[in-house]
N, C-alpha and C positions, 0 to 999 in steps of 0.2 A: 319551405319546411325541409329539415334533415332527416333525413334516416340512416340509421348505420346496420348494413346486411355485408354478408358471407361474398368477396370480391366474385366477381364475372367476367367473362373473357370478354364482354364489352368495357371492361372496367381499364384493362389493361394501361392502354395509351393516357389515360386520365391519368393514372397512377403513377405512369411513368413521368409524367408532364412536373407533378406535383414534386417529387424528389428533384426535377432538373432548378423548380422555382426556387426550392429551400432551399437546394446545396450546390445548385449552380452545376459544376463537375468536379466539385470538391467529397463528395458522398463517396468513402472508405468500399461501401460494397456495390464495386460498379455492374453489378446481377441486377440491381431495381434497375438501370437504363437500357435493358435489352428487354425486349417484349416476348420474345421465345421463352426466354427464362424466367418471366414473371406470370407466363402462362402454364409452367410447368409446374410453380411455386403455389400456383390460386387452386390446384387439381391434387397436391401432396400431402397424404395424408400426416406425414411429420408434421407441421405446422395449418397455421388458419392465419388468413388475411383477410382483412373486412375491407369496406369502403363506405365511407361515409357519403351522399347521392344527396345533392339539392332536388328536389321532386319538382322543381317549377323551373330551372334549370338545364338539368337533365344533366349536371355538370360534377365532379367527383370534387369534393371538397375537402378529404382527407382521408388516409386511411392508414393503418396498422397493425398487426402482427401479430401473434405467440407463437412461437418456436416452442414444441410440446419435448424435443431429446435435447434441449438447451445439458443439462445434465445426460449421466449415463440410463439407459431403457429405463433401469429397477429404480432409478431416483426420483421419477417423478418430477423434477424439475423443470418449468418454464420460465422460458424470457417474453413478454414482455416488451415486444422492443418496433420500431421501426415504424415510429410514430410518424407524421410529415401531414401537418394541414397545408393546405393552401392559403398565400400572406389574403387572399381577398376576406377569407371567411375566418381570420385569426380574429381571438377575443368573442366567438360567438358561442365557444363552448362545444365545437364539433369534436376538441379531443375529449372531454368529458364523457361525450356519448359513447366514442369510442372504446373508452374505458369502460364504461360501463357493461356495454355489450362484448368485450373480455372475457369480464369476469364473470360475466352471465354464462358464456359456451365452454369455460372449463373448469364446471361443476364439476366435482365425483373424478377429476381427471389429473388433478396435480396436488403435490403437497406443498408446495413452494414455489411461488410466482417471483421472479428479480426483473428491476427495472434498472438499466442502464440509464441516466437519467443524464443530459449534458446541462454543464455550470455554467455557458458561455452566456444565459439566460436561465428564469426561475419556471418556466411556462412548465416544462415536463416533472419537475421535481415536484410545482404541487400541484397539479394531475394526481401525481403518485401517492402526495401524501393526503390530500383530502381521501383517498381509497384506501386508506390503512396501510398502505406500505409505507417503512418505517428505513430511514438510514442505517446501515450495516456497514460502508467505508465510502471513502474516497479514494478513485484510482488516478495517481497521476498521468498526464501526460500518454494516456493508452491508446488514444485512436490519431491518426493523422488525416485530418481534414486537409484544409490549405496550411494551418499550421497544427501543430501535434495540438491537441486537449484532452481535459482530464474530464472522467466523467464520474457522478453519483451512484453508487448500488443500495439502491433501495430492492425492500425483500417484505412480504407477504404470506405466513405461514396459511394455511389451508386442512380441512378436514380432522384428522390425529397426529397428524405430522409432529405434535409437540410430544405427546403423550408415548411415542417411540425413543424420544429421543435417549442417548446414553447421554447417565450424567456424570457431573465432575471431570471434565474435561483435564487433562495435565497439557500446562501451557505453559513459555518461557515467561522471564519479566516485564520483556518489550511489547508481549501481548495482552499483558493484563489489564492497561489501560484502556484499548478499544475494546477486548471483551467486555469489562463492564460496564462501556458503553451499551453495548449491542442488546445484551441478553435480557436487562430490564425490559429494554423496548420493543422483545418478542415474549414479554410476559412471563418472563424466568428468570430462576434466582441466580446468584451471583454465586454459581457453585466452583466454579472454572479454581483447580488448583496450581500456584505457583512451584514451578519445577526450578528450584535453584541447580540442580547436581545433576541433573542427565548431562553425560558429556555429550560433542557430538560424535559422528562418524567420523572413525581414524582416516589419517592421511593416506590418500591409494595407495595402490602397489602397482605394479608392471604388466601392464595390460595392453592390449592390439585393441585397435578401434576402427570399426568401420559400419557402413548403414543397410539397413536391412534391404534384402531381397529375397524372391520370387524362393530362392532355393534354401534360404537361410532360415526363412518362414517357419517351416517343422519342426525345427530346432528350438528356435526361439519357445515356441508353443506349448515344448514338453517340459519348459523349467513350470511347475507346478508352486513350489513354497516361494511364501514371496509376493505370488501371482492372485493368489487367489485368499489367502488366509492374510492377517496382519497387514494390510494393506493401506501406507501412509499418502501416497498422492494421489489426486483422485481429480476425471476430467469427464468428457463428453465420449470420449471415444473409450477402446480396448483392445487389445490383442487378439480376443476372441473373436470379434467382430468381421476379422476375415482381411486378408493382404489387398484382394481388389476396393472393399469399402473403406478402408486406409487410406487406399491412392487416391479413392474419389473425393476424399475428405482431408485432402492435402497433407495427411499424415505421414510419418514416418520414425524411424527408430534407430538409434543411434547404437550398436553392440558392442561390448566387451568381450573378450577371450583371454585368457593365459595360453599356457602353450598346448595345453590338453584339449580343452572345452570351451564352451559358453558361459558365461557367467554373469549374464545380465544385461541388462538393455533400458534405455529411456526412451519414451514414445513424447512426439511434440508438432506441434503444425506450426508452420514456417510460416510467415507473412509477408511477403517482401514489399506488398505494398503500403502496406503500414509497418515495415520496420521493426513486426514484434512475432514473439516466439510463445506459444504455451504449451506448458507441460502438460498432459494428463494422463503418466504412467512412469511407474519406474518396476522394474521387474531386476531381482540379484539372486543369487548363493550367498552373496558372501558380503560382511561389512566394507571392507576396501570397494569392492567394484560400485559403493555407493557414492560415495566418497568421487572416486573417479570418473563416472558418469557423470555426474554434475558438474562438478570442475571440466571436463573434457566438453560437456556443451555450452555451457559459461563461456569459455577460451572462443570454442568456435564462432558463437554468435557476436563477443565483439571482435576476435581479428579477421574471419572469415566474412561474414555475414551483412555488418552492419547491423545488427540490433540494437534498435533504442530501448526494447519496455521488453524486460520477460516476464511470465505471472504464472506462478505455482498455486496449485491449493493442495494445501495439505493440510491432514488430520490434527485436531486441536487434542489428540489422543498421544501425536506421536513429538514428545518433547525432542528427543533427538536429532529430529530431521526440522524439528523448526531448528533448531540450534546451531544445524549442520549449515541451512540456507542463510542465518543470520549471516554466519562467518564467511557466505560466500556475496554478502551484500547484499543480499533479498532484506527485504524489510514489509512486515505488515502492516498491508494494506485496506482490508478487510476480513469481521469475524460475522460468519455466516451461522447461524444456531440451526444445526438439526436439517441441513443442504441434503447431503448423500445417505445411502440406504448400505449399509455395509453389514452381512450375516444377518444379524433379529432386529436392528437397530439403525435408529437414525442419527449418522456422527455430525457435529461441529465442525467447521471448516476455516482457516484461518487462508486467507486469501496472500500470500507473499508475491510483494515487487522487487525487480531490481530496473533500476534507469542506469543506463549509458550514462547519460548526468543528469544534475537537477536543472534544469532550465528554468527561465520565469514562467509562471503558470499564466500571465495576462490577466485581464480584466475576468472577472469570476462572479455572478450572477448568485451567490449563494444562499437561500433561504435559512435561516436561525438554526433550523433544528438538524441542517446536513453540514452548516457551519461547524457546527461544533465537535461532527466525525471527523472533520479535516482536518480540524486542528490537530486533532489528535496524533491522525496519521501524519500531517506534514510536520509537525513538531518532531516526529521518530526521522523524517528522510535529514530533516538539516540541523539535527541533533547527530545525523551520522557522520554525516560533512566534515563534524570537526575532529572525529576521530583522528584523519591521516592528520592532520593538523598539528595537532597535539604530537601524538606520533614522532613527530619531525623534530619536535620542540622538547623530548621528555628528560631529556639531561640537564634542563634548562629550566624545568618550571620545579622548583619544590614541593609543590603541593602533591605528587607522585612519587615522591621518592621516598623505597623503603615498600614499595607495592610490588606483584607477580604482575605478569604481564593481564593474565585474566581479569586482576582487580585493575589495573590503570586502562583497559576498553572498558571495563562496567563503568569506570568512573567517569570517563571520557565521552562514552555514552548518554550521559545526563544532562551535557552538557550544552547548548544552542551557540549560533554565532550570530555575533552582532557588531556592526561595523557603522563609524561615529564619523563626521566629517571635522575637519580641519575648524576648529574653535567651537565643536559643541562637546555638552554636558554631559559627561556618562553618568552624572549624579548631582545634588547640590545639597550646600549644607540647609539642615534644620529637615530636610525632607525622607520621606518615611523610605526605609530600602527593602528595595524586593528582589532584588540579583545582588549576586558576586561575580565578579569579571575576571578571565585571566588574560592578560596583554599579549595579543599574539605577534601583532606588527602595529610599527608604531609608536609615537611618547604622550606620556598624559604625564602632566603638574598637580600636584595636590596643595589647594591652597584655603585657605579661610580670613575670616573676620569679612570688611568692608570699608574701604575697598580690598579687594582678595589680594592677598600677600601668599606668597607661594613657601611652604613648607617642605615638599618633597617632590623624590619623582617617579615616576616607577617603572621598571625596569622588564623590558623581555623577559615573560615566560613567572613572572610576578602576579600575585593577587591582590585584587585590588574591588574596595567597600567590601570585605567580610567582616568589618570587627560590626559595623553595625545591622550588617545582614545576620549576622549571628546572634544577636545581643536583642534583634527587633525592636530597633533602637533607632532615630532620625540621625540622616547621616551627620558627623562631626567635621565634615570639612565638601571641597566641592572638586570632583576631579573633570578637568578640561582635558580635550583633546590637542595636542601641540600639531599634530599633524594627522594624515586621513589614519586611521585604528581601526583596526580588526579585534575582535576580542572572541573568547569564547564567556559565554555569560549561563551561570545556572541557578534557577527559581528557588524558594523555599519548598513546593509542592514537590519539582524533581529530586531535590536533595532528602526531602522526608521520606518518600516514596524508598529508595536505594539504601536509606542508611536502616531502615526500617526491615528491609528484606537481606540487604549483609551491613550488619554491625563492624563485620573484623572490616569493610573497607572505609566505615565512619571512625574507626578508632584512627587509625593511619592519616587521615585526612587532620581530623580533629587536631592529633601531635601538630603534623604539620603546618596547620595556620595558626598554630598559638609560636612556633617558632618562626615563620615568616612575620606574626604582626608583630617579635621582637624587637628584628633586626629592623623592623620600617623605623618602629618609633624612635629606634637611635641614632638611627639618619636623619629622623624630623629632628631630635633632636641639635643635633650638628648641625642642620641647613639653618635653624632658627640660630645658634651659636654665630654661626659665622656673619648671618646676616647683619645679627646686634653689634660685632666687631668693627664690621665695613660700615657703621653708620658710626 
C-alpha cells in the first residue's frame, strides 16, 4: 500500500536515493543530493515536500514538492515541481497521489499553481493535465541536465485569482498567437489588445556600469518611481527584500550612473550551472537607462558569462518593453493569465526567451494538447532565424524592396526556414499549395508536363510558387531542388495574420510579386523559346 504524507527526516536518504535513481548526477539542483540540505528543506516553512512511503516496505517510492514563494510574497504563486518516483514503482500511480495530496495542502494558500513539466517523456505533463492544469508555453532548451531540455509550463488558476485579474492586456503581434492560445484555456476571453505603434525604448545614452554592493544598496533603495508604481518585469525576488537575502538567493544587480547619480538597475540570478540568467527586476529614472540595462546585460551574459537561455517576464500591460526585448531577441515563450498581484489587481505575464542559439530540441515526448503551445512558440524562435538571413540578402530579394526597415523585420518575421535536399520537391505540379518560398541558398528548376521538361530557374533571393499560393490554386508546374536549398518559406495562416494587422506592408508585398511573377514568365518564356529552337 502507498501513502503520501508531509517528508520526515527519516525520509531523507530515501529521497535523496530516489533523485540519484532518476537523474543519475545529471539533476540541475544538486541541493536534493545533500542530506543536510534536504533536511533543512523538509522543516522550511517556504515550501512542503511530501514522500510517498510503501507501508509494507517501509521504502520511499517517490516524492515532491511546492515551493509556496515560486512567485513574489503578495503573488501567491506556486511551483509545483520536483517530482521523482522511483523506476521500481513507476506506472503504479504513486505520482498521481502525490498530486493529489498537492493540491489537497494548498487550499486557501495560492492563486496560481505552475508545473514545469519535462518533454523528454509524457509521464509529468499528464499528471498535470489530468489535474486541470492547462499549457500556458513551451520553454526551450532552459534546464541542462546531461544535455540542455526544454520543459512544459503548465498552470492551474486557484480560488479568485481570475476574478482580480486586469483586463485587455496590450500586447505586441508576436504575442497574440500564444495569448489566444492560453487565455481560453484559463477560461477567459480573448480580450488581450494588439499594440501595432508602442515603439520601443530609445537607444541608450552614456552611462557607468557596475554591480551592486553592501554600500551602494541605500542608494539603489531610494529610487522610488519605477520601483514601486508602473512596474513592467516581474520575478521571485525584490529589492526590498534586503542585500543579505539577495546574496542568499544568488541574486544580484547590475547599476547604471551618469556622471551625477543612479539611474537605475537590473536585478537577475546567475546560474552557472545551468548556463542561464533570469531577470526579476528592472528599476530607472529614465527611458535610456532602460534601453541600457538590457542591452549592457545581454552583452555580458553572452561575451562574459556563457549564457545559453535568458528568461524575462514581463507585463502583457507593458507593450513597450515587450517590444524593447523583441528587438533584443527575446522571444515569447509563454502567456501566463493573471500570474502576478501588482496594486488592486492580478496582471498577465508574458514569459520572454532569448537562446544563445536554437539547437536541436531531441526527441520530445509531447502530448496533443502542450504540442500545440509549442508549435506556437517554436514557430516564433525559427521564424526569427530567418531574419539575419534575409537581412544579408535584402538588395537581392525583390519581394522587399520599396519597404522601411520596420516593415521588411515584420515581413521577415513571418517568415519559417526550410531546407530541401539535393533532387527533392519543394512542390509538384497539380498539387494544392500552402507556402511561398524565397530561395536563399541554392538552385531549383521549374519544370512541367511528363516527363518534366524544365521551363525555368530561379534565382537568389527570388520567389518562388506564389502565383498559386496566392490564387489557392494547384501548383502549375514542379519546382526541384538542383542542389542542397535553404529557403525561407511563409504559410497562408502567417501571411493573413500580418497583412490583416498592417495592410501598408501587404500593399508593397502585393506590388511586388505581381512584378516579380512578370519578369518569371518572360524567362519561362524564352527558356521555352530557345528550347524549341535547339530542337
Amino acid at each position: 500500500m502507498i501513502i503520501v504524507r508531509p517528508a520526515e527526516e527519516q525520509d531523507i536518504e530515501g529521497i535523496r536515493d530516489i533523485f540519484l535513481k532518476v537523474y543519475g548526477k545529471d539533476y540541475p539542483y544538486k541541493e536534493f543530493y545533500d542530506t543536510t540540505w534536504l533536511k533543512r528543506a523538509i522543516f522550511n516553512d517556504h515550501g512542503l515536500m511530501l514522500a510517498a512511503l510503501d507501508t509494507q516496505t517501509k521504502t520511499i517510492a517517490g516524492t515532491a514538492s511546492v515551493l509556496f514563494e515560486f512567485g513574489a510574497h503578495s503573488d501567491l504563486v506556486g511551483e509545483f515541481g520536483r517530482l521523482a518516483v522511483d523506476p521500481d514503482y513507476q506506472g503504479l500511480g504513486v505520482g498521481r497521489l502525490l498530486m493529489d495530496k498537492r493540491l489537497e495542502a494548498i487550499k486557501n494558500r495560492l492563486h496560481l499553481g505552475l508545473v514545469m513539466a519535462r518533454v523528454t517523456h509524457p509521464f509529468s505533463q499528464k499528471i498535470s493535465l489530468t489535474h486541470q492544469f492547462v499549457p500556458f508555453g513551451f520553454l526551450p532548451l532552459c534546464y541542462q541536465f546531461s544535455h540542455r531540455e526544454s520543459f512544459a509550463l503548465l498552470g492551474r488558476h486557484f480560488g479568485n485569482a481570475l476574478a482580480l485579474r486586469k483586463n485587455n492586456p496590450r500586447i505586441i503581434p508576436e504575442v497574440s498567437a500564444l495569448a489566444h492560445l492560453s487565455l481560453p484555456k484559463a477560461n477567459l476571453p480573448c480580450d488581450a489588445i494588439i499594440d501595432e505603434d508602442s515603439a520601443s525604448y530609445p537607444p541608450h545614452g552614456e552611462f557607468t556600469l557596475q554591480e551592486l554592493s553592501v554600500e551602494g544598496y541605500p542608494d539603489l533603495l531610494r529610487i522610488e518611481r519605477g520601483r514601486v508604481r508602473n512596474r513592467e518585469i516581474f520575478g521571485s525576488m525584490r529589492l526590498e527584500y534586503g542585500f543579505f537575502k539577495l546574496q542568499a538567493n544568488h541574486a544580484t544587480y547590475l547599476l547604471a550612473s551618469d556622471d551625477t547619480q543612479l539611474v537605475g538597475a537590473i536585478g537577475f540570478t546567475l546560474n552557472n550551472i545551468e548556463h542561464s540568467v533570469r531577470v526579476f527586476e528592472l528599476i530607472s529614472f529614465s527611458d535610456p537607462a532602460i534601453r541600457f540595462l538590457l542591452t549592457e546585460l545581454e552583452r555580458k551574459c553572452q561575451d562574459d558569462w556563457g549564457i545559453e537561455y535568458i528568461e524575462i517576464d514581463v507585463s502583457a500591460h507593458a507593450p513597450r518593453m515587450q517590444r524593447t526585448l523583441l528587438e533584443l531577441n527575446f522571444l515569447p515563450a509563454a502567456y501566463i493569465p493573471a500570474m502576478v498581484f501588482h496594486e488592486v489587481e492580478r496582471l498577465d505575464i508574458i514569459r520572454m526567451v532569448r537562446l544563445s542559439q536554437l539547437r536541436d530540441l531531441g526527441p520530445l515526448g509531447l502530448l496533443p494538447e502542450v504540442q500545440e503551445v509549442a508549435d506556437v512558440v517554436m514557430r516564433g524562435f525559427q521564424s526569427r532565424a530567418v531574419i539575419p538571413k534575409i537581412a544579408d540578402l535584402v538588395a537581392e530579394i525583390p519581394l522587399f524592396q520599396g519597404m522601411s526597415q520596420e516593415q521588411r523585420d515584420r515581413l521577415a518575421g513571418a517568415f519559417g526556414i526550410r531546407h530541401f535536399k539535393q533532387g527533392g520537391h519543394m512542390f509538384k505540379e497539380s498539387k494544392e499549395a500552402d507556402k511561398m518560398f524565397i530561395l536563399l541558398e541554392g538552385k531549383i528548376t521549374i519544370s512541367t508536363g511528363s516527363p518534366l521538361v524544365q521551363i525555368g530557374q530561379i534565382e537568389k533571393g527570388e520567389t518562388v510558387g506564389e502565383l498559386s499560393f496566392l490564387s489557392s490554386s494547384p501548383h502549375s508546374a514542379t519546382a526541384t531542388a538542383q542542389t542542397k536549398v535553404e529557403t525561407a518559406s511563409l504559410t497562408h495562416q502567417a501571411l493573413g495574420e500580418l497583412v490583416r494587422r498592417r495592410p501598408d506592408i501587404g500593399v508593397i508585398m502585393y506590388r511586388n510579386l505581381a512584378a516579380g511573377i512578370g519578369k518569371k514568365l518572360l524567362r519561362s518564356d524564352l527558356c521555352v523559346r530557345d528550347q524549341v529552337l535547339n530542337q
